[in-house]
C-alpha positions as CSV (number, residue, x, y, z in Angstrom):
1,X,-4.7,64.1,47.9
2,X,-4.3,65.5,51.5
3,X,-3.5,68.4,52.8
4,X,0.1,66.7,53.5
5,X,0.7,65.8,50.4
6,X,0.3,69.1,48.7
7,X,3.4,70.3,47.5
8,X,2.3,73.9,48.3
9,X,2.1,72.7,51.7
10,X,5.8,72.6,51.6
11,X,6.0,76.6,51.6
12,X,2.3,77.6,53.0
13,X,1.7,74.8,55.7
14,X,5.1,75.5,57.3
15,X,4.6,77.1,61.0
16,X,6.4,79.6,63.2
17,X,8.8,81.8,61.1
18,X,9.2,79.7,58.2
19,X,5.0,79.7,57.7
20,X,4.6,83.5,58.6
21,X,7.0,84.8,55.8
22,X,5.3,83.2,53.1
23,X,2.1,83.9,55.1
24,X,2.0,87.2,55.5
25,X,3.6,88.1,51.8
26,X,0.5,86.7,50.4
27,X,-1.5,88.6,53.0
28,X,0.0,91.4,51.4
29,X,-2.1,90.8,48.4
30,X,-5.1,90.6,50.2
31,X,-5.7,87.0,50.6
32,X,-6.6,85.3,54.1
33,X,-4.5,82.6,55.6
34,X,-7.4,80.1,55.5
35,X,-7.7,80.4,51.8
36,X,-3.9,78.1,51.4
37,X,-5.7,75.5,54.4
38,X,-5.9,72.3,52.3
39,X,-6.8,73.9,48.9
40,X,-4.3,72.6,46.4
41,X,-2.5,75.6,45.0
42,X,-3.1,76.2,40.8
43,X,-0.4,78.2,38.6
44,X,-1.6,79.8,35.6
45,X,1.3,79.9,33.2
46,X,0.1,82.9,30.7
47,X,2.3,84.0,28.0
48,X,-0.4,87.4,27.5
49,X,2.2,90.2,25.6
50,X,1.3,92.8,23.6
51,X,4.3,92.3,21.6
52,X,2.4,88.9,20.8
53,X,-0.7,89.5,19.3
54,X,-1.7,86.1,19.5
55,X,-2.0,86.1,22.7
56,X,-3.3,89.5,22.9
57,X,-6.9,88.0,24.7
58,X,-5.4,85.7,27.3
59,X,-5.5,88.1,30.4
60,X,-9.6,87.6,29.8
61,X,-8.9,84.0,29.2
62,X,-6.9,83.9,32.3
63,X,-10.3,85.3,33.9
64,X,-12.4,81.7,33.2
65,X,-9.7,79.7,34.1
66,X,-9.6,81.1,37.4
67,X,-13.3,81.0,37.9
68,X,-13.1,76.6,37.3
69,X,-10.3,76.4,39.4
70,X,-12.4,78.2,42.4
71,X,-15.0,76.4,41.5
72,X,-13.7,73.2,41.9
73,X,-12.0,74.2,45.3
74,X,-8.9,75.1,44.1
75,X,-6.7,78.4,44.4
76,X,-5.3,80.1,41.2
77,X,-1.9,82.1,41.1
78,X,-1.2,83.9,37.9
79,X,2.3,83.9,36.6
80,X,4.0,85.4,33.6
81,X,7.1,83.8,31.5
82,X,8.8,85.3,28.6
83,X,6.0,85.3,25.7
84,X,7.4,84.6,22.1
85,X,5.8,86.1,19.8
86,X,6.5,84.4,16.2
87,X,4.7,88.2,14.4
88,X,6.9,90.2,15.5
89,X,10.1,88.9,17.3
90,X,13.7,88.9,15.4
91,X,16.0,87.1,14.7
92,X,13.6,84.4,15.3
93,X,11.0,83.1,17.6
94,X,12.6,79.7,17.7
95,X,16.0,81.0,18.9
96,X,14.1,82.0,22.8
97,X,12.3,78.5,22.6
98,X,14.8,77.0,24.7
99,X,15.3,79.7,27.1
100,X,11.5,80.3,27.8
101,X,11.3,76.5,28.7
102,X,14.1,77.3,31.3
103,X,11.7,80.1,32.4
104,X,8.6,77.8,33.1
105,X,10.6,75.0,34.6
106,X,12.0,77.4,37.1
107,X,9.0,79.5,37.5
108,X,7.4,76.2,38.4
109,X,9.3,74.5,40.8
110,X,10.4,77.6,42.6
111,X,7.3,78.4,44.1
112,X,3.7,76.8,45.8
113,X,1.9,75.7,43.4
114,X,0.6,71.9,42.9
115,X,-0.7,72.3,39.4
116,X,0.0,74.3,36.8
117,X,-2.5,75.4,34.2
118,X,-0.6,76.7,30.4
119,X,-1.7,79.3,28.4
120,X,0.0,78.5,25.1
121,X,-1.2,80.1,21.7
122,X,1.6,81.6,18.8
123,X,3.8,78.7,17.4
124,X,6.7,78.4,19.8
125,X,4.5,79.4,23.6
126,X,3.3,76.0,23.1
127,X,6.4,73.6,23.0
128,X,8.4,76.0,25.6
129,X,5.8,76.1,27.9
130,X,5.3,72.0,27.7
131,X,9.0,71.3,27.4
132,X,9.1,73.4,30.6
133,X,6.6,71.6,32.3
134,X,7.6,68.1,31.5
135,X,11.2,68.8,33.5
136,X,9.5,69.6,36.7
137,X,6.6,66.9,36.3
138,X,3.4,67.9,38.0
139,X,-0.3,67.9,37.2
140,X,-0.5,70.1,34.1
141,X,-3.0,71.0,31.9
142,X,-2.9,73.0,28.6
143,X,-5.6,75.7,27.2
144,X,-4.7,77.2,23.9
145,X,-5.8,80.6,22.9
146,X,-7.4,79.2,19.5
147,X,-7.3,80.0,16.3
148,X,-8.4,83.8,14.9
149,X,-11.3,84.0,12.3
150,X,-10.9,83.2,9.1
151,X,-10.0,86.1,7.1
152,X,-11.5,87.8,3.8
153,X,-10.4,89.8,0.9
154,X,-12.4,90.5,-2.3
155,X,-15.3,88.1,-1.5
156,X,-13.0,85.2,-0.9
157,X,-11.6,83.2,2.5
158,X,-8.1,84.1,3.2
159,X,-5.5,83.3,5.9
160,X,-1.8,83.8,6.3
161,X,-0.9,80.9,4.1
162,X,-1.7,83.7,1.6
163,X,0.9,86.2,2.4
164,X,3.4,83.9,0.6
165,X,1.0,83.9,-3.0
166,X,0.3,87.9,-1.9
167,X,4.3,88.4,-1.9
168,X,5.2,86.2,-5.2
169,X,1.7,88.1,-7.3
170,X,3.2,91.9,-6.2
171,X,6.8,90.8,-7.4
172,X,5.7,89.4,-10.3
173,X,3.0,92.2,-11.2
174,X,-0.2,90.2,-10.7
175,X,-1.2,92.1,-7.9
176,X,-1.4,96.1,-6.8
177,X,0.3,97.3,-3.5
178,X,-3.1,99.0,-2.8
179,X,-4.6,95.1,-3.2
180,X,-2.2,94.0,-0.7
181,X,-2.9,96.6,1.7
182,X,-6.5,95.5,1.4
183,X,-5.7,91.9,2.0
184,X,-3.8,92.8,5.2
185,X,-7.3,94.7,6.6
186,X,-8.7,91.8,6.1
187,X,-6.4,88.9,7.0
188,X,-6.1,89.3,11.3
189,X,-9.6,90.4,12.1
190,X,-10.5,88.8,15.3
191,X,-8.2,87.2,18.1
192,X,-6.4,84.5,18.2
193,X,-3.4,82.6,16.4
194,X,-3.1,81.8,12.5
195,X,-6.3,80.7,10.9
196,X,-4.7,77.9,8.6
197,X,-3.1,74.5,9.8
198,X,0.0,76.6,10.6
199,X,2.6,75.7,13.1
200,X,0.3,77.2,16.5
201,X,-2.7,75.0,15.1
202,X,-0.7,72.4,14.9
203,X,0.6,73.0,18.3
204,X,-2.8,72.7,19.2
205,X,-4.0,69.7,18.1
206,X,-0.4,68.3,19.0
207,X,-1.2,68.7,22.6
208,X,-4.8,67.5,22.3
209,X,-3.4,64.5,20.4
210,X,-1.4,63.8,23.5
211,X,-4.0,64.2,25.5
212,X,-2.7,67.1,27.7
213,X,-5.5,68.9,27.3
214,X,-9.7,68.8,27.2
215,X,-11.3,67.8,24.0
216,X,-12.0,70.2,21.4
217,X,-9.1,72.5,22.8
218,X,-7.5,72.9,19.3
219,X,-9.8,74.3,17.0
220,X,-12.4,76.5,19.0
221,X,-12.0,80.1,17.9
222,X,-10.6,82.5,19.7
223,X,-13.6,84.9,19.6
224,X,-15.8,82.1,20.3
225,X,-17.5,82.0,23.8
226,X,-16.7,77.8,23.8
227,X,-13.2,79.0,24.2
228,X,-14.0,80.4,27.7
229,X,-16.4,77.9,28.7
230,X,-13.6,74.9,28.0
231,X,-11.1,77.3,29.6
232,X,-13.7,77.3,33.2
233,X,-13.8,73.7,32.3
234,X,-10.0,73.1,32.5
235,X,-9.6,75.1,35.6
236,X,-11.7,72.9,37.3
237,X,-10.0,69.6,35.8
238,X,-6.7,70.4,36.9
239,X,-7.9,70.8,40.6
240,X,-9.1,67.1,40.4
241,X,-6.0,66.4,38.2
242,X,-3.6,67.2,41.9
243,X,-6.4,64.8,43.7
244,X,-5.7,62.1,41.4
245,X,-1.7,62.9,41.2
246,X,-2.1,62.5,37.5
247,X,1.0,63.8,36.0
248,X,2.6,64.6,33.0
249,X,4.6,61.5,32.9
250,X,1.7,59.5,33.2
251,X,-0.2,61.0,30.3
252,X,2.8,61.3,27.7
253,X,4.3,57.6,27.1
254,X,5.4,56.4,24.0
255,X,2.1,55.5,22.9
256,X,0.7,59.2,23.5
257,X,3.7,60.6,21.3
258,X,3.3,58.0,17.8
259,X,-1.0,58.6,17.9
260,X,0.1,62.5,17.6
261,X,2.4,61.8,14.8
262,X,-0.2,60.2,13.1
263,X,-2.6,62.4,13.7
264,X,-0.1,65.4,12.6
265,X,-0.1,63.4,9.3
266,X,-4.0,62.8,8.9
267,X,-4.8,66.7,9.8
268,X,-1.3,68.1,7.3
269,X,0.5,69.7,10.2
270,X,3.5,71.9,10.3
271,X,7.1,70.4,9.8
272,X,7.7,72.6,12.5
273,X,5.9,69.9,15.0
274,X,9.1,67.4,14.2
275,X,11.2,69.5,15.9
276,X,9.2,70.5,18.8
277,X,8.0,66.8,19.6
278,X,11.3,66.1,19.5
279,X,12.1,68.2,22.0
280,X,9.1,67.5,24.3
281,X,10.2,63.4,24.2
282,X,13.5,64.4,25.6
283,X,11.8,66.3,28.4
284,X,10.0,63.2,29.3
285,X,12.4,60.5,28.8
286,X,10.8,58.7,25.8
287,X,12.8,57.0,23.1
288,X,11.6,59.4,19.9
289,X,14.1,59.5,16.9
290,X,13.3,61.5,13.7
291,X,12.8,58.1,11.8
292,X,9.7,57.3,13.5
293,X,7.7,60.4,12.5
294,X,8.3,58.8,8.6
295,X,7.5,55.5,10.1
296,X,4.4,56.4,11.7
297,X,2.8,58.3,9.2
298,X,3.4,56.7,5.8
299,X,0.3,54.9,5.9
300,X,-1.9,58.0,7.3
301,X,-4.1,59.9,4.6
302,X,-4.2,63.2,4.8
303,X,-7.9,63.8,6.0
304,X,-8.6,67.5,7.2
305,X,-8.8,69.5,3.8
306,X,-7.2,72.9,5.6
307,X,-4.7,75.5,3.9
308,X,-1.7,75.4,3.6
309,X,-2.6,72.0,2.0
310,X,-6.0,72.8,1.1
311,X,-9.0,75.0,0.9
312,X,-10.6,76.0,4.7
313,X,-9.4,76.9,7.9
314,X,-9.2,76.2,11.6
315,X,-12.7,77.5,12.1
316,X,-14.2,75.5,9.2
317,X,-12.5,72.2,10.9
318,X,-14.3,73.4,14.5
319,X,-17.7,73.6,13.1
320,X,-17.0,70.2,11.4
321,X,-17.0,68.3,14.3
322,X,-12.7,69.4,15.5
323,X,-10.3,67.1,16.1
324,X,-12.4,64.8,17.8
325,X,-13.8,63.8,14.6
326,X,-10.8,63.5,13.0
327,X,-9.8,61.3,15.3
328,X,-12.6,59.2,15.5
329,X,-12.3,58.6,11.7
330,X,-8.5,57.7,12.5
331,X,-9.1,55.6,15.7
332,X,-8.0,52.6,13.8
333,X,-4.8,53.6,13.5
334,X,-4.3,54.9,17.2
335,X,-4.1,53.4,20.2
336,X,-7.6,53.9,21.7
337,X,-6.6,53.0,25.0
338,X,-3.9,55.8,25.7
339,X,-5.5,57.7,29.2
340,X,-5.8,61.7,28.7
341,X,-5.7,64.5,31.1
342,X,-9.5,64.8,31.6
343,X,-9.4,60.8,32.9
344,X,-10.7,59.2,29.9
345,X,-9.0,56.9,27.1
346,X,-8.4,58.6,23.8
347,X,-11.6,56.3,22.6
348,X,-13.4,57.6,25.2
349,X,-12.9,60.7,24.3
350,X,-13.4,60.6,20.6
351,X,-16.2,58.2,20.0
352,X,-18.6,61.0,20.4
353,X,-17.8,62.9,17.9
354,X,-19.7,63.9,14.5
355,X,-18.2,65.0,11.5
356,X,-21.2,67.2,9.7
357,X,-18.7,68.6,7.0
358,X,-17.2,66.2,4.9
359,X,-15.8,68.9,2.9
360,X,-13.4,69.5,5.4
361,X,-13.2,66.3,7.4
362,X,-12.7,63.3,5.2
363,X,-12.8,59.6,5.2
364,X,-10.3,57.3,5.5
365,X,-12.6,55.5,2.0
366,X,-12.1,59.4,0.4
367,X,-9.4,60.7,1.7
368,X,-8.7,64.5,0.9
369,X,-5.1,63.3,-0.3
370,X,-2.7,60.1,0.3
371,X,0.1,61.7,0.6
372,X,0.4,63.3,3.5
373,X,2.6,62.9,7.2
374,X,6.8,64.2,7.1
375,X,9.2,62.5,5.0
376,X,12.4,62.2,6.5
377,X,15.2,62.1,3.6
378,X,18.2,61.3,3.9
379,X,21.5,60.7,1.5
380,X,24.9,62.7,1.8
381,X,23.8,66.0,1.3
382,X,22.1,65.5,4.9
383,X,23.2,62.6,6.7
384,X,21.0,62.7,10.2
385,X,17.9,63.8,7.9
386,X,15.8,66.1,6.3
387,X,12.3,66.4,6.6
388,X,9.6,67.8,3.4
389,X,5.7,67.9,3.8
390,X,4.2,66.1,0.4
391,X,0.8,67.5,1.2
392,X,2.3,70.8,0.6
393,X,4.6,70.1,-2.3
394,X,3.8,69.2,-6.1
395,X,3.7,66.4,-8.0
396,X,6.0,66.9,-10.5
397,X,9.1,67.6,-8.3
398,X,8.4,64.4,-5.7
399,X,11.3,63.0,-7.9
400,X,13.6,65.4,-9.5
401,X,17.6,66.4,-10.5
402,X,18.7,69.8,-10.9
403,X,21.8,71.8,-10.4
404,X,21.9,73.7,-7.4
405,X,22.2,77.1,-6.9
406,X,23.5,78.5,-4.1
407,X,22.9,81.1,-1.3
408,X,25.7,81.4,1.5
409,X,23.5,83.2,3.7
410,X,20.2,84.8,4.0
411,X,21.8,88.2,3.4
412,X,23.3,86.4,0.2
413,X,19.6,85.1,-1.4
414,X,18.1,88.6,-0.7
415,X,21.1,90.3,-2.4
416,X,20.4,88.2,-5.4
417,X,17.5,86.3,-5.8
418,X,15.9,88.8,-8.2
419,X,18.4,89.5,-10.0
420,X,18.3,89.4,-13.6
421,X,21.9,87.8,-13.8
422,X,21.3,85.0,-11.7
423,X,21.8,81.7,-13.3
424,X,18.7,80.2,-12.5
425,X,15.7,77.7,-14.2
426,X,12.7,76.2,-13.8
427,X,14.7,72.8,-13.1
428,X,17.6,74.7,-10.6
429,X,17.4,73.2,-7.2
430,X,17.9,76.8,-5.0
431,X,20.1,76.0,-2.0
432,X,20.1,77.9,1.6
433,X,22.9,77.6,3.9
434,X,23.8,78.6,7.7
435,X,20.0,79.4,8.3
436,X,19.9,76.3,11.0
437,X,20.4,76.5,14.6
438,X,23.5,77.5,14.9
439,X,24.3,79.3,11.9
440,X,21.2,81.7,12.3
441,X,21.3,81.3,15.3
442,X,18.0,80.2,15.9
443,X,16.8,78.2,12.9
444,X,14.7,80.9,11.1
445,X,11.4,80.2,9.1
446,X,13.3,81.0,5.7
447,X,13.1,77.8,4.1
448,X,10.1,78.7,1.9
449,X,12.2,80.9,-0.3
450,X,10.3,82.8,-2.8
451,X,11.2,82.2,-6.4
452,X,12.9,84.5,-9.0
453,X,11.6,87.1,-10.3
454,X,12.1,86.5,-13.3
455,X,10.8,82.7,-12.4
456,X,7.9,84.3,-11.6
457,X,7.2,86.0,-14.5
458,X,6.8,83.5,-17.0
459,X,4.7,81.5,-14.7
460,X,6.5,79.2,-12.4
461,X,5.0,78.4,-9.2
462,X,7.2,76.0,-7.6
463,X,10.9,74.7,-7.7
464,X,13.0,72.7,-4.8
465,X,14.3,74.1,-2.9
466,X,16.9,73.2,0.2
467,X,17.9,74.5,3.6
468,X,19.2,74.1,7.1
469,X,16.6,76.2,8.0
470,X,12.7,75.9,8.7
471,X,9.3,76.4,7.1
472,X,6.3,78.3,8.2
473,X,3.2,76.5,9.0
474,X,1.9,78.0,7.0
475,X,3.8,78.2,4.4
476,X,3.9,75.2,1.1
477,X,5.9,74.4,-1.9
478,X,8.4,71.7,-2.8
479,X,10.4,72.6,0.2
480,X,13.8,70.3,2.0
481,X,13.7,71.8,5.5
482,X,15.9,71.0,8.5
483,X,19.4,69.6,6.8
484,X,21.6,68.0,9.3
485,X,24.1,68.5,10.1
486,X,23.5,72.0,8.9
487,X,26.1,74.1,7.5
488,X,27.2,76.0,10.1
489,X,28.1,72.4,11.7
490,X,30.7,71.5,9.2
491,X,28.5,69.2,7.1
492,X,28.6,68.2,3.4
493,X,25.6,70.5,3.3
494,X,28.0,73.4,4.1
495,X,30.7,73.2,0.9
496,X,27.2,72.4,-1.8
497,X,28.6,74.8,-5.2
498,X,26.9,76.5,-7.7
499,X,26.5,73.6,-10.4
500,X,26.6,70.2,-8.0
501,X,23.8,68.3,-9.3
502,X,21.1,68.0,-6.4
503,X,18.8,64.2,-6.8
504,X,15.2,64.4,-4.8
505,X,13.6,61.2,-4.8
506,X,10.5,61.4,-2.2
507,X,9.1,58.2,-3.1
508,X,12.3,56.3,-1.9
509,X,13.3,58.9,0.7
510,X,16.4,59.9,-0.6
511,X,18.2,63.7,-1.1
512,X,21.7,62.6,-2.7
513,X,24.2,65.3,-4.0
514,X,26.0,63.8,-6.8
515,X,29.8,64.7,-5.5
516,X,32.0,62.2,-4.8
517,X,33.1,61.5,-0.9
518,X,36.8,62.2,-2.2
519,X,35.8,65.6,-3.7
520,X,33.4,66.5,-0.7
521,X,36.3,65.5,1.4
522,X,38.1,68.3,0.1
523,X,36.2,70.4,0.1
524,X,35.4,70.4,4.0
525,X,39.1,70.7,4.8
526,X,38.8,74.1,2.9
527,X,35.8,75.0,5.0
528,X,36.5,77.7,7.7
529,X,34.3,78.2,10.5
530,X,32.3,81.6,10.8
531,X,34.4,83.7,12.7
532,X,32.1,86.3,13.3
533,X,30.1,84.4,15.6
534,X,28.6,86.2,18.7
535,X,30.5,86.4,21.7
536,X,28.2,86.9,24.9
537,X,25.2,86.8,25.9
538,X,22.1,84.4,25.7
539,X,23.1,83.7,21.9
540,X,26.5,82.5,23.0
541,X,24.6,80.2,25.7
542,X,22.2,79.1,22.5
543,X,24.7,78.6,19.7
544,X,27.4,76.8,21.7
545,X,24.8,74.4,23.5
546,X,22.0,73.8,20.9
547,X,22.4,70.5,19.3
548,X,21.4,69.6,16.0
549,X,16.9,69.2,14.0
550,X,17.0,66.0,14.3
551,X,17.5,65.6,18.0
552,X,14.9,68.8,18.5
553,X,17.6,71.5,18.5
554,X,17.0,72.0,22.6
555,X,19.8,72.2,24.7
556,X,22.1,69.4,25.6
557,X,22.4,70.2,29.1
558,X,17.9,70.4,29.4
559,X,17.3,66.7,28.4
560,X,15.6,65.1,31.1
561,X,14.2,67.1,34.1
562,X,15.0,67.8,38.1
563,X,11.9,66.9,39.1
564,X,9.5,69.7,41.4
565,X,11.3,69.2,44.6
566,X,12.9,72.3,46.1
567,X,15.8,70.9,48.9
568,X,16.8,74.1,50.4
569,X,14.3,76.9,52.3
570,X,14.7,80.4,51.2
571,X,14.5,81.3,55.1
């Protein structure tokens, strides 16, 4: 690419007054005009907090990333955004998705740059910053900060898949408070995201998947040195990536998006990667509907033998040869010929690779499980879908009737789900309501509810259970995540009683709540609207312009992009 055809250029390569303001601000920082003469211009989106621990290593990160792009002849510019930190943030993470994608779009093609490097790591930095980038449309690359080591406790592995089995064993007596403190020493001790297939590996492997970023990207610890040497390594792909014009829209087409859905279902990813892939495909402009992520993965076994689904972690699967080799068992299935952001096919790319665990890489001969992928339900009790994760959920409820007992509210299940009145059984069907986007707002990581007590007690591990709401990565169980419409939207999920009996059939896809359209009819005309909602403010913005899970719950006014061209001068 020339030195006309730089988009920085458009700013920096400007003479007279318009070139000496943005000159000499960037003097100001100590860097010589000849430095912005024909050196395409590199953003590095980093999403380093404190408040996101995460994240917590990226300003070192940051370092090598800089060092490829200078190496390759290229100029880096740091940049923050909003970082979401999914540890510590309330309400919820998810409810500031949307807004920090409006934060890297803008942050993008408001100023020089003619590639953007992004540093994505806890569950929602990833889609935001990739949603963000996808409306503006130039050479981008991803680095992810990797996953943390995996944890220990009592001469045993343990990640944060455990906190749920932690919680339930203190509330049922099993295990000490001084027990759980130890766990919690041992659970986060290095940097980097969640050590289990959780929603930020998942992230992870969904942009390598895609091919927007090097291979091996997803799984290298955080605390190992590879993870600098492939972040050097990026920064000096993306310089060649403005060369070569290679943009986002030419990496993620329709074929990119259905070989990450299946490989989502071979490696037992998040359900929380429905929603954000969603989301992403509207960015872009390609044709994704919820159906297709049932469609495309009903045949996929689920390879990778990582918690939440099964026994190791994100490190175990790096030393086992990565996603590469996961890949390269699945390459059947894919579409080999799908180009990637370092130049190469996805065949290319993969053929390579060795799986030297088969422990925690599979075969498609010996599959770790068949069941694996998103099933998308749907009956009246959710009429645009639901999704469940049947790696994660047990055998014995895949097809199941039970009355359902309800919850109005999350303030409503804490207030009673241990209480030794409720009207609860094994075979109850527990119900969440107005935990979706709107109703939250924000679509909280509730729908894992713990069990009662009292449940507990005499040994039950699992039941169904229902909500509007979402699931942890790393969280498992016979769960019924993302209802739609949701509750807070009016629909039938929204007037469910205590006592409706609640049919789950997996196998045939089906979630069907056995009242008749008369009675639910009725019942909706009765239904009042929240009246209590928030009145100002980004949440007003979020909850009166979110739409629904199963279009990706981003804004209706942020499908589709403006492109990275800037009509008006600031001088």
């Amino acid at each position: 690419m020339s030195e006309k055809q730089l988009r920085s250029q458009n700013w920096l390569g400007k003479k007279w007054k318009d070139g000496l303001n943005y000159l000499a601000w960037m003097r100001n920082q100590g860097i010589p005009t000849h430095e912005f003469k024909g050196k395409p211009i590199i953003g590095i989106c980093n999403t380093w907090s404190e408040l996101t621990p995460c994240n917590g290593h990226f300003r070192e990160l940051a370092v090598s990333i800089k060092r490829g792009i200078l190496e390759a002849g290229g100029f880096p510019v740091e940049f923050p955004v909003m970082s979401l930190g999914e540890t510590l943030m309330k309400p919820t993470a998810m409810l500031f998705r949307n807004l920090v994608s409006m934060d890297v779009e803008e942050s993008i093609r408001a100023n020089p740059v003619d590639g953007v490097v992004l540093m994505c790591g806890c569950d929602k930095t990833t889609p935001s910053l990739v949603m963000g980038a996808c409306s503006v449309n130039i050479p981008t690359i991803v680095v992810s900060g990797g996953p943390m080591l995996t944890g220990k406790f009592q001469g045993r592995n343990i990640g944060t898949s455990d906190v749920w089995r932690f919680a339930d064993n203190v509330r049922s007596g099993i295990m000490s408070e001084e027990e759980l403190n130890l766990a919690e020493s041992g659970m986060c001790r290095s940097n980097g995201h969640c050590a289990p297939m959780g929603t930020a590996s998942s992230m992870a492997c969904m942009v390598e998947s895609l091919g927007l970023s090097l291979p091996e990207n997803a799984a290298i610890p955080a605390a190992d040195s590879n993870r600098k040497v492939l972040a050097q390594l990026t920064g000096m792909r993306i310089v060649e990536m403005v060369k070569e014009d290679l943009k986002l829209s030419d990496i993620l087409t329709r074929k990119a998006f259905e070989n990450a859905i299946k490989v989502n279902a071979a490696i037992g990813g998040s359900t929380n990667f429905v929603i954000h892939l969603l989301a992403i495909a509207g960015r872009i402009g390609v044709d994704l509907k919820i159906d297709d992520f049932d469609a495309l993965s009903a045949t996929i076994p689920l390879l990778a033998n990582l918690q939440p689904s099964g026994e190791y972690f994100m490190e175990d699967l790096y030393y086992a040869g990565g996603l590469p080799a996961v890949m390269k068992e699945l390459i059947e299935y894919l579409h080999p010929d799908v180009k990637t952001a370092n130049g190469l096919t996805v065949k290319e790319n993969v053929m390579k690779a060795k799986n030297v665990n088969e422990n925690v890489i599979t075969s498609l001969e010996k599959p770790f499980k068949k069941n694996s992928g998103i099933v998308v339900l749907k009956g009246n009790l959710c009429i645009e879908g639901a999704v469940l994760k049947p790696s994660a959920a047990s055998p014995h409820l895949m097809k199941h009737t039970g009355k359902a007992v309800v919850f109005e509210n999350i303030e409503d299940y804490k207030a009673r789900i241990d209480s030794p009145d409720l009207e609860v059984d094994e075979n109850s069907v527990l119900i969440l309501k107005n935990v979706g986007p709107k109703g939250y707002p924000g679509m909280a990581e509730v729908g894992n509810m713990g069990l009662p007590s009292k449940l507990l007690a005499k040994g039950i591990s699992d039941m169904v259970r229902i909500s509007d709401g979402r699931m942890s990565g790393t969280g498992f169980g016979t769960v019924v995540l993302h209802v739609s419409p949701e509750a807070a939207a009016g629909g039938n999920f929204s007037v469910v009683q205590n006592g409706d009996v609640i049919q789950l059939d997996i196998h045939n896809r089906i979630l069907h709540l056995d009242v008749s359209d008369d009675e639910l009819d009725a019942r909706k005309k009765a239904f009042k609207e929240d009246e209590s909602k928030i009145k100002r403010g980004y949440a007003y913005l979020y909850i009166n312009h979110v739409e629904q899970a199963h279009l990706g719950a981003d804004f209706d006014f942020l499908k589709g992009g403006s492109g990275s061209i800037v009509t008006r001068d600031s001088h």
